[in-house]
C-alpha positions, 0 to 999 in steps of 0.5 A: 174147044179149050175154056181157055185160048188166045183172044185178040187179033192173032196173025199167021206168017201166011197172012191169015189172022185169027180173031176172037173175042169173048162175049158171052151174053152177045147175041150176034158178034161182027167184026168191023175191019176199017181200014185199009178197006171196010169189011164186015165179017159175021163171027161164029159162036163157040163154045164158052162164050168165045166168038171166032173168025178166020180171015186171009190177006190181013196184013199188019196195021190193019184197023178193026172193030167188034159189033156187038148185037148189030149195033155197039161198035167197040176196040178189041179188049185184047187189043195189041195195039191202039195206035190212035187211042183208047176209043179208036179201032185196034190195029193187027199186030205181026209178031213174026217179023220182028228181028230177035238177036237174044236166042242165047239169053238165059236171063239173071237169077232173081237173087243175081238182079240188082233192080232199076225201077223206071217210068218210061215217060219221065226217064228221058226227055224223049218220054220213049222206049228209045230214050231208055235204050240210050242210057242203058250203058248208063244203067250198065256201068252202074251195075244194074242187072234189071230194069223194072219198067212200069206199066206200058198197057195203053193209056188215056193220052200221053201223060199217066203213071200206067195204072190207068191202062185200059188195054192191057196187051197193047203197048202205049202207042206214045211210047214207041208201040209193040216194035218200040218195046221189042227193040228196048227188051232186045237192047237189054239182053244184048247188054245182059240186063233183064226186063220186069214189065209191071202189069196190072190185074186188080183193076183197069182205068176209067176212061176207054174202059169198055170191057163191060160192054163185051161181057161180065168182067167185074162183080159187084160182090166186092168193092176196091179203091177202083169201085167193082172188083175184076170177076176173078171168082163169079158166074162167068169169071174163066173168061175174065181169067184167061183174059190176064192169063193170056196176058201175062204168057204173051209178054213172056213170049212175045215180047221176051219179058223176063219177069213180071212185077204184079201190082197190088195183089191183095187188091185181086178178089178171089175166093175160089179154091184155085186162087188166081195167082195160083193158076197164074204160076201154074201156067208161067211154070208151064211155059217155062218147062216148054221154052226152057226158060225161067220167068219170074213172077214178083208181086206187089202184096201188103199182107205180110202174109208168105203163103203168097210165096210159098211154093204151089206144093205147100199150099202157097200162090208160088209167086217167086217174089214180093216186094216188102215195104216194111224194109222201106218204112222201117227205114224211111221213118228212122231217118226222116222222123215221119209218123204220120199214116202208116209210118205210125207203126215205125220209127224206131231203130229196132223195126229196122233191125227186126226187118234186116232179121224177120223180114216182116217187121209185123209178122204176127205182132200188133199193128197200132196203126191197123188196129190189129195182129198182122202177118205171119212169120217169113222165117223159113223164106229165102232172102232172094223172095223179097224185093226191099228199097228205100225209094220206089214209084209209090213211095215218092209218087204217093206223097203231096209234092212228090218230093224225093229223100234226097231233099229231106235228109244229108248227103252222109245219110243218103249215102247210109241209106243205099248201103242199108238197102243194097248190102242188105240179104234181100233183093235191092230196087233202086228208083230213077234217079236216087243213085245221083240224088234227083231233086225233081220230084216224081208227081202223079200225073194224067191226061184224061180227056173227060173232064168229069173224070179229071175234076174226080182225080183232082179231088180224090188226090186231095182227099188221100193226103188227109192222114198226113201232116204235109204243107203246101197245094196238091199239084194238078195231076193234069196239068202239063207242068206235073208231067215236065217237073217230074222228068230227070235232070240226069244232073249226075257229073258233077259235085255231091251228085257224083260223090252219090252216084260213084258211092252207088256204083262201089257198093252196087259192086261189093253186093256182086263181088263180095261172097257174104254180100252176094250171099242172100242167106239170113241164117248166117246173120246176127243183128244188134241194136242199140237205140240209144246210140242209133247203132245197127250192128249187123254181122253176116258171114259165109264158111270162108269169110266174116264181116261187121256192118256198123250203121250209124244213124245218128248225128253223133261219132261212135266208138266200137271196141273191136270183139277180143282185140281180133284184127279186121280189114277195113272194108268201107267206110262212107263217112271217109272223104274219099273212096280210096282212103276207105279201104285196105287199112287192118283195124284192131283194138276200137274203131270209130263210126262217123255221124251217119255213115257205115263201117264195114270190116271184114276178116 
């Protein structure tokens, strides 16, 4: 018997189902179907710690239970559905029967995905999987190729980020199930958008966690923001890395995911010689070979640190990609003068022009704010391996109020602040709502029904927000009216909101169709700051074409003198009234930049 296999409720074509769990300090194992009749099914030990049955005529729904040692009853911890919650019976689940129209999908190259990161609950006023399939012509004409869903694993109630999930296989039932996600990854490749689902291996949520009941998942050798880490490393930890090893084939097989976005990877303690991400793409890469497919493995680290994207065979974690925050702070801290928290370390126009060139703003240099040398240098690292934004999930949601930038800064220097991003040599993520300027904010939000626990949110929510200076209440993470305020307006046709919006869609469209734009290459790059001036000056070029970006990020007009009097297009201009007057003009001689706004000319 392999050490590591498939556990959960596995059903055939023909009816027989397959269940296993692991359990290896279980001294008896029982399965306890409970509807549509009862039955008690005695499991057989294998080797491993794994426990086995085979059993014929299940049909899907079928509810059931493990009993372990005669006495705990508890849902499958590979459960594939929940569909009367957390602490209730898991339900079989038929991934026969479920009709796929994507057999000619070969997916979007992660330098060829523009990102479109989203919360199902909050994206629509359907709060389903069928909300997000009606807007997709929405996602489509803005030029999105990639929608990155955060996490959909079964969750306490109906109202959560996703990163309280408990159930990591299953699909939250709220949000239309196993069948509501197929069909929404369906839709997306039938209008040639790929799907990153956001899975979470550093920890599980409080409530409905009953993993420790069925064996050693987590060690008290480290310790997390969550308290004991997962088990990635200690006696018995092969069971706990198959359990997220399985995981993440069966999204990429069964439900037709095309990439997965890990959260806080720093956060996965393992000292072993194989490290955990490192089998993880070990085995991704495996299943790529087999379905002749290329799935993408994109994860969420601070450690500055490219080992976690260097391939296997350089003694890298071969992740295909990261997200890097520091685009995002250099940038946000520039524009809004934030210096509280890890905002501290930025600020000035030069971290912006060090992350356009180095990535890593510290990459080997001293961080006040930590206290010490951070990172290690990306130079050798292809611009495509690195996910940057100016808004994500975290970066809203982790604030007091969940307020938004585009209640803090200009309509000019919104607009400044999405060319910065998406024209940049990276790989751009847009957040729900920015392209139009949502002033809903994004909260943090839950639906826990244990009232200790709840009492326990509402009081670490406050203690985060000590390091920052922010004014007002906390809003209460439980409170339903921290869920509605958080939905969008979809408040995007009319006035400044659509002047966004279009802006968004133009440049989306250069970044595709223009060959230096769509060129993730920074050797070709030259960046020049000038701070006095709150000029960036960012020059990049292919073997057939050439183009200057000015950014100006201050609140006065600057004039350029054009290099030797050479004769450039103007290409774009976002302080221009309109779109229309922003383009096909020869420059020459001197050009003047607008108070925040960019100037883009090509030759």
């Amino acid at each position: 018997m392999s050490l590591y296999q498939k556990t959960g409720a596995w059903l055939q074509p023909d009816g027989t189902c397959r269940f296993t769990v692991w359990a290896p300090e279980a001294e008896t194992v029982t399965l306890k179907i409970t509807s549509p009749e009862e039955k008690s099914i005695r499991m057989e030990p294998m080797e491993f710690g794994y426990w086995s049955v085979d059993v014929k005529a299940v049909a899907a729904g079928t509810r059931y239970k493990f009993q372990l040692n005669g006495d705990l009853e508890r849902p499958d911890p590979a459960s594939m559905h929940q569909p009367d919650g957390v602490h209730e019976a898991s339900a079989v689940v038929n991934h026969h029967d479920f009709a796929w129209e994507d057999k000619t999908w070969t997916g979007v190259p992660l330098e060829k995905m523009i990102i479109y990161e989203l919360h199902t609950g909050t994206f629509t006023d359907q709060h389903t999987f069928e909300g997000i399939i009606s807007k997709l012509d929405y996602v489509v004409e803005l030029g999105i190729t990639a929608i990155e869903i955060m996490p959909v694993s079964q969750f306490p109630g109906s109202r959560n980020w996703g990163y309280d999930g408990v159930y990591p296989s299953a699909v939250q039932e709220s949000y239309g199930g196993p069948n509501g996600l197929k069909k929404l990854v369906n839709a997306c490749h039938a209008k040639g958008i790929a799907v990153i689902l956001d899975v979470v291996y550093n920890h599980l949520g409080p409530e409905g966690n009953y993993l420790n009941d069925f064996g050693p998942y987590f060690t008290d050798k480290y310790k997390t923001p969550w308290g004991s880490a997962l088990n990635f490393d200690d006696a018995y930890c092969d069971g706990v890395r198959n359990f997220f090893l399985q995981n993440a084939l069966m999204w990429f097989r069964e439900y037709h995911i095309d990439a997965l976005r890990l959260d806080a990877v720093h956060a996965i303690m393992d000292m072993s010689a194989n490290h955990f991400l490192k089998e993880l793409a070990t085995e991704v890469n495996k299943l790529n070979l087999e379905l002749g497919k290329k799935h993408f493995l994109i994860a969420e680290s601070d450690l500055n640190d490219v080992r976690m994207v260097n391939p296997l065979a350089k003694g890298g974690n071969g992740m295909d990609g990261q997200w890097c925050d520091e685009f995002h702070h250099a940038l946000y801290a520039l524009v809004t003068g934030e210096t509280d928290g890890y905002y501290a370390d930025f600020g000035k126009l030069e971290d912006l022009e060090k992350a356009f060139r180095d990535t890593f703003v510290y990459n080997g240099n001293y961080s006040p704010h930590r206290h010490k040398t951070y990172g290690n240098s990306a130079a050798e690292n292809p611009a495509r391996q690195f996910v940057v934004f100016a808004q994500n999930h975290d970066q809203v949601g982790n604030r007091m109020l969940g307020d938004r930038i585009s209640e803090t800064v200009s309509f000019p220097m919104l607009k400044l602040i999405a060319a910065t991003y998406i024209l940049s040599p990276y790989v751009p993520m847009l957040f729900m709502g920015e392209e139009y300027g949502e002033k809903n904010p994004f909260q943090y939000f839950i639906s826990h029904t244990d009232k200790d626990l709840v009492e326990a949110v509402q009081k670490g929510r406050k203690e985060e927000f000590k390091a920052f200076k922010w004014a007002g209440e906390v809003p209460d993470p439980q409170a339903e009216e921290t869920f509605q305020n958080s939905i969008l307006s979809w408040n995007y046709q009319e006035g400044e909101h659509y002047a966004l919006w279009d802006f968004y869609r133009q440049i989306i469209q250069l970044r595709k169709s223009h060959e230096v734009f769509s060129n993730l290459d920074k050797d070709n790059l030259k960046t020049i700051a000038d701070p006095a001036k709150k000029l960036l000056t960012v020059k990049r070029w292919t073997a057939n074409k050439e183009v200057l970006c000015r950014y100006n990020f201050g609140k006065e007009a600057q004039e350029i003198s054009l290099e030797n009097n050479t004769t450039w297009q103007l290409l774009l201009n976002s302080g221009s009234p309109s779109s229309s007057e922003s383009k096909a003009t020869a420059v020459s001689g001197k050009v003047t930049v607008p108070p925040e706004s960019i100037l883009i000319l090509e030759r």
